[in-house]
N, C-alpha and C positions, 0 to 999 in steps of 0.2 A: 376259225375266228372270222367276224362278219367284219370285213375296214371299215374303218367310218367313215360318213358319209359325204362327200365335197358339198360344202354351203352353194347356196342356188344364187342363183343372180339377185343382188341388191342385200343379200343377207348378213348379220354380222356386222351391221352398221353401226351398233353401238361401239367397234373400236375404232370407228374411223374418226380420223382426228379433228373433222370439221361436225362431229354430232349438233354441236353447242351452236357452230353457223360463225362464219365470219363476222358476222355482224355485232355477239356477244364480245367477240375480243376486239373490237373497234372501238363499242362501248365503254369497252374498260380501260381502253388505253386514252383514251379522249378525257374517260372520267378521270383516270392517275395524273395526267400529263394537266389538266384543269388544278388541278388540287397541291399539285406541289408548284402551280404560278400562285399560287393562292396565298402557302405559304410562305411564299419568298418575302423576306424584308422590303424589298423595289417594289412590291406589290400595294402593298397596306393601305398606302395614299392613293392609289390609282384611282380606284372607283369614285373614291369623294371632290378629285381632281376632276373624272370624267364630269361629275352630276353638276360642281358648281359653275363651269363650262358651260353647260349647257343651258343652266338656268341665267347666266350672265349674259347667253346670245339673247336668249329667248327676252332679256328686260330688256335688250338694248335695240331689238326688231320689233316691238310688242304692236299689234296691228289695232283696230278700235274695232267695236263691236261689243255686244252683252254677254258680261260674264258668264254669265250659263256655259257658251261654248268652251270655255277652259277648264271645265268640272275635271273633265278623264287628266286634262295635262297637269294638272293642280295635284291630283291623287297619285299619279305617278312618280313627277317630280318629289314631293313630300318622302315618297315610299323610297326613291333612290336614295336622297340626303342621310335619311332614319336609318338605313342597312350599311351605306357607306360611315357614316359616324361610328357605328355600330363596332362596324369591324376593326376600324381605327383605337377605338376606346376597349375594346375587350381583348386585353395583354394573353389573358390565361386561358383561353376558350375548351370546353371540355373535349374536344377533339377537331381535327382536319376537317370532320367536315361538316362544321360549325360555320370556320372560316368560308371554304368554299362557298356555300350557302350563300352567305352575306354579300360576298362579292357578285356570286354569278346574279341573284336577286337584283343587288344594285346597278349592275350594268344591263341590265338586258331590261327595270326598270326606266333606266337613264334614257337607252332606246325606244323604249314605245312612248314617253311620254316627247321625245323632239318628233318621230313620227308625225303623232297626236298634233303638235304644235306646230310642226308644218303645214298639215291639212289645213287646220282653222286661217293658217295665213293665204292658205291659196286658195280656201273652198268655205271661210266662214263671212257671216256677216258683218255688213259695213254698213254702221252707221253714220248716215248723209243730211241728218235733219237739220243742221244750222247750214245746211250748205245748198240748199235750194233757196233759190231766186221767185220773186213775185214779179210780175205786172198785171196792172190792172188796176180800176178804181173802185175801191168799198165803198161803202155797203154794197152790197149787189141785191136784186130785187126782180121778181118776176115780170116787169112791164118793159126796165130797159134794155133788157135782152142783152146785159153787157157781159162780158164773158172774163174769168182770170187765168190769168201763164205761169204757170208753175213748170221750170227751169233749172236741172242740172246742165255745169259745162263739164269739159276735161279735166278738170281737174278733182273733182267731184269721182270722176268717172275711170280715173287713173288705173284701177285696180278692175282685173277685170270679174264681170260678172254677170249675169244671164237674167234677171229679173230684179226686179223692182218691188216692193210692199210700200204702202203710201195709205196712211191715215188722216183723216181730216177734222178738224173741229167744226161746225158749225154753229154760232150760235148770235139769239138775238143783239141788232146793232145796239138798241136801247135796253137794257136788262129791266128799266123799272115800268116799261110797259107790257102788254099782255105778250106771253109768249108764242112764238111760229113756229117753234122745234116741229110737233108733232102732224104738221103738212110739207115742212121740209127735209129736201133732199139735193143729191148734188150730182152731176152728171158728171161723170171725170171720164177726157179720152187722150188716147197715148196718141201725139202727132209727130211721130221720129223718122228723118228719113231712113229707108233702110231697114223700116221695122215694120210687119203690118200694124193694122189700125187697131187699136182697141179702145171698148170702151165698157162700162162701168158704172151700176148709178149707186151713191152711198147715202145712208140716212147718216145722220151728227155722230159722229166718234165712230163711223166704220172704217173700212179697210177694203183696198182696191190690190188687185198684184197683178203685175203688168211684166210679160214677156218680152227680154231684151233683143233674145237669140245672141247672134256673134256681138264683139266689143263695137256698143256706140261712141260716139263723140260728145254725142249733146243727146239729152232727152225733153223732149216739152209735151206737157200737158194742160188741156185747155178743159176747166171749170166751168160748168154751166150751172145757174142755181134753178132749182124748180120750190119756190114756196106757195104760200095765198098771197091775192090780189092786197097790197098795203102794206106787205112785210116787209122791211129791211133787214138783211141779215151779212154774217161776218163771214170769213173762211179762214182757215188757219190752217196747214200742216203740222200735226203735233208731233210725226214721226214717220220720216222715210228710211229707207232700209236695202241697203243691193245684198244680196245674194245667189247663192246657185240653186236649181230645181233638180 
């Protein structure tokens, strides 16, 4: 009779007790041990406690800036609340892992959207429009060569952030005579110490963006108008803007 034969090295691996890999029964115990917090009565209110937390930091920090940037934190938030309520309100759920569901959704919701709303506070924009400063005397006009100071201080500036966007209005001083729109324009330059020089030339309702680098104190910029010989014209900032590049 022929013995049979010794398995070769590595063979027979289908009975060793790791085939499946540590890592499936880590899975499973993370996923059991998730599941019955889920269940637990102590649990029920958690997630809807975490979300309104968070939403109650988040009104009570609320930084300024255009809503646009709060789309993600908006969808998220909403998405926590709706999962958390959820779980709260559905006594008889078709199984455990209904619950879980809800919960793990709502929390890990709750997280990315204060994420989300931290960023916007430390990396979104700030709007600074009522908070620039003028000097200078209007009308301004191409003969007198006179120049306007547009001025943030510290306080303005509190928050930190790397650039600058700055819009201008131009338009004629006298509306009911001929217009100068379409030969003027406006020469905007950054005079900050600390910061190299820039400069910028806008036709009426452009847009200038000006590099801060590190945190200034103060920013000044000096307007220059370039119209035709006769014009009188206005200047206005209709929207300044800090943020990061």
């Amino acid at each position: 009779m022929t013995p049979p034969k010794a398995p070769l090295d590595g063979g027979d691996t289908h009975q060793s007790p790791t085939t499946h890999g540590d890592h499936s029964i880590a899975a499973g115990t993370i996923r059991n041990v998730f599941i019955r917090w889920a269940l637990h009565p102590s649990a029920r209110w958690l997630p809807l406690l975490l979300a309104c937390t968070a939403l109650v930091i988040a009104g009570t920090t609320w930084p300024d800036g255009p809503a646009r940037q709060y789309v993600l934190w908006g969808v998220l938030a909403a998405l926590s609340l709706a999962t958390a309520a959820a779980r709260v309100l559905i006594r008889r759920p078709r199984g455990a892992r209904v619950i879980a569901t809800l919960s793990l959704v709502s929390v890990l919701a709750t997280v990315g959207g204060w994420l989300a709303f931290r960023n916007v506070v430390l990396h979104g924009e700030i709007d600074v429009t009522g908070k620039v400063t003028s000097q200078g005397t209007q009308p301004l006009d191409a003969s007198a060569h006179r120049t306007l100071t547009l001025g943030l201080d510290a306080s303005a500036l509190k928050e930190p952030r790397n650039a600058l966007r700055l819009t201008l209005a131009i338009a004629d001083h006298d509306p009911a005579g001929p217009t100068c729109l379409p030969e003027s324009s406006a020469t905007v330059s950054l005079m900050t110490s600390g910061v190299a020089a820039q400069q910028q030339t806008l036709r009426p309702g452009g847009t200038a963006d000006f590099s801060l680098g590190a945190q200034v104190s103060t920013v000044r910029i000096d307007v220059t108008l370039s119209t035709a010989r006769g014009c009188r014209m206005d200047v206005h900032t209709t929207e300044a803007t800090l943020h990061d590049r």
